[in-house]
PyMOL CGO cylinders between C-alpha atoms (Angstrom):
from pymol import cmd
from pymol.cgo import CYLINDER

trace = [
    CYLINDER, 0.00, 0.00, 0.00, 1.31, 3.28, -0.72, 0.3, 1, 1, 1, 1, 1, 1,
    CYLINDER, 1.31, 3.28, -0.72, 2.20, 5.85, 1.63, 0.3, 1, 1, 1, 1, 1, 1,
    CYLINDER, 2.20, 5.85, 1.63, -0.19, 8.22, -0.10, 0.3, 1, 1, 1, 1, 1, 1,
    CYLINDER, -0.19, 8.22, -0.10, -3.07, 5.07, 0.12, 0.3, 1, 1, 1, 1, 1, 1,
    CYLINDER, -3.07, 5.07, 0.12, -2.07, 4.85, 3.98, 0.3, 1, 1, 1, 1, 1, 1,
    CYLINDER, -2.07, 4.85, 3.98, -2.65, 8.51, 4.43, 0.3, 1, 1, 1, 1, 1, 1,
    CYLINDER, -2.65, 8.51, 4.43, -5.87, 9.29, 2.53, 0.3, 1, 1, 1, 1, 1, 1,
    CYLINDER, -5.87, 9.29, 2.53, -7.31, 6.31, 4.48, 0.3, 1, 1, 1, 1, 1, 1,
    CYLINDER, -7.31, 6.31, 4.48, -6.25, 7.71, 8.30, 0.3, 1, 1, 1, 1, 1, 1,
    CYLINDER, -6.25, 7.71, 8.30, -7.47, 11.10, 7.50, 0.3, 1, 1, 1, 1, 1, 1,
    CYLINDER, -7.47, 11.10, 7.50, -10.51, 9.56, 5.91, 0.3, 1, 1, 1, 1, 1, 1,
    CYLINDER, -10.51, 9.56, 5.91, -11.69, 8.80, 8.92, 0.3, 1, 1, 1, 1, 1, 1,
    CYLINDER, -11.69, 8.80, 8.92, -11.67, 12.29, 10.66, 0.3, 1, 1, 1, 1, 1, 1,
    CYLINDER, -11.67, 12.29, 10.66, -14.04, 13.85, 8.33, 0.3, 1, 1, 1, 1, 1, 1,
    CYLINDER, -14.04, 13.85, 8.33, -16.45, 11.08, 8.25, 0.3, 1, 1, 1, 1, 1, 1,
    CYLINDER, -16.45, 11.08, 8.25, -16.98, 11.53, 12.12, 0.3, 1, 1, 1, 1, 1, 1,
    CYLINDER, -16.98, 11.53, 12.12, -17.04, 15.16, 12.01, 0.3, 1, 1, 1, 1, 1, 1,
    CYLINDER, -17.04, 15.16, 12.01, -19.44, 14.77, 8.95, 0.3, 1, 1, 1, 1, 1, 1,
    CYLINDER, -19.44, 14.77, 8.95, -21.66, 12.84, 11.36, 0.3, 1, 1, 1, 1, 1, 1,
    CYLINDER, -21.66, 12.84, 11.36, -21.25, 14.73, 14.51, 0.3, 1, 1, 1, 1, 1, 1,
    CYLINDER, -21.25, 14.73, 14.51, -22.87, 18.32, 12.54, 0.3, 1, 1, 1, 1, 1, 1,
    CYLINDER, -22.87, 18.32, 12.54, -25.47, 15.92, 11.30, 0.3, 1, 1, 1, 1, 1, 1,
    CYLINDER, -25.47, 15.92, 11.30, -26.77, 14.85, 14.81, 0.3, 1, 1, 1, 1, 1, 1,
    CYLINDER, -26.77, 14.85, 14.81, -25.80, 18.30, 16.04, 0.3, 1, 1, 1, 1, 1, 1,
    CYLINDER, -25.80, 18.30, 16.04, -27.77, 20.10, 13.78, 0.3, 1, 1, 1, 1, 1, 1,
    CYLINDER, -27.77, 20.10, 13.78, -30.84, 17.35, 14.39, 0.3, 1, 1, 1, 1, 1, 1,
    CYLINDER, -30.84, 17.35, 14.39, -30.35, 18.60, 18.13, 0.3, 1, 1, 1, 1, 1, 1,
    CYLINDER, -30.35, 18.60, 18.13, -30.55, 22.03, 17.91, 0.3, 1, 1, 1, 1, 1, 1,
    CYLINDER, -30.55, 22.03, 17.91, -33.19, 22.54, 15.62, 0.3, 1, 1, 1, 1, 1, 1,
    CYLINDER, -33.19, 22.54, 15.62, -35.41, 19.81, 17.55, 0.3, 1, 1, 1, 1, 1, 1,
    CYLINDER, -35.41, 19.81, 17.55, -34.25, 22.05, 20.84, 0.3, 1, 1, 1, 1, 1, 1,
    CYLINDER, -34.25, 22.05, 20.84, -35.10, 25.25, 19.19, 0.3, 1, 1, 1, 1, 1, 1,
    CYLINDER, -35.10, 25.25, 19.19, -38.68, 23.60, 18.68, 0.3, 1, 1, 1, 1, 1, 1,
    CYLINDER, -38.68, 23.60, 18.68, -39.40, 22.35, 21.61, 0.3, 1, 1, 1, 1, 1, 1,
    CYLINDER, -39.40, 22.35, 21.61, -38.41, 26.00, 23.52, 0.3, 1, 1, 1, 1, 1, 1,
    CYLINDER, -38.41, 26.00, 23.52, -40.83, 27.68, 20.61, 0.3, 1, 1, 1, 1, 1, 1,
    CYLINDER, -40.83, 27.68, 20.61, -43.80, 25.59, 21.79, 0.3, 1, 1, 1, 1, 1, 1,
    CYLINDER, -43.80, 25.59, 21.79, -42.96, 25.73, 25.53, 0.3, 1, 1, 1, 1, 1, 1,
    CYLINDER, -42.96, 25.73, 25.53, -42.14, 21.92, 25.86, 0.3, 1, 1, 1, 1, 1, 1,
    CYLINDER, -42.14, 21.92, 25.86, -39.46, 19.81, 27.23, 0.3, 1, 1, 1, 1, 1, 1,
    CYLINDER, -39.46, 19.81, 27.23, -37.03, 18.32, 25.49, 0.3, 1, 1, 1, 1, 1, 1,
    CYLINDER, -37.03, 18.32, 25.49, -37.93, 15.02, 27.17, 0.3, 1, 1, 1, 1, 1, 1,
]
cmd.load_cgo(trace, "trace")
């Protein structure tokens, strides 16, 4: 496997969670910005 391969595959990995945490993050927030527009709980 290349070095370049090697690389591209470790730092793959980085952006894929970040990718997913703003996905759930923004899910959050605009579910929390909901619930505090209708006077409800989150839970």
């Amino acid at each position: 496997m290349s070095s370049f391969a090697l690389s591209a595959y470790i730092l793959m990995w980085p952006v894929i969670v970040a990718i997913v945490l703003f996905v759930i993050s923004r899910a959050f927030f605009r579910e929390w910005a909901e619930a505090r527009r209708n006077g409800e709980g989150m839970i």
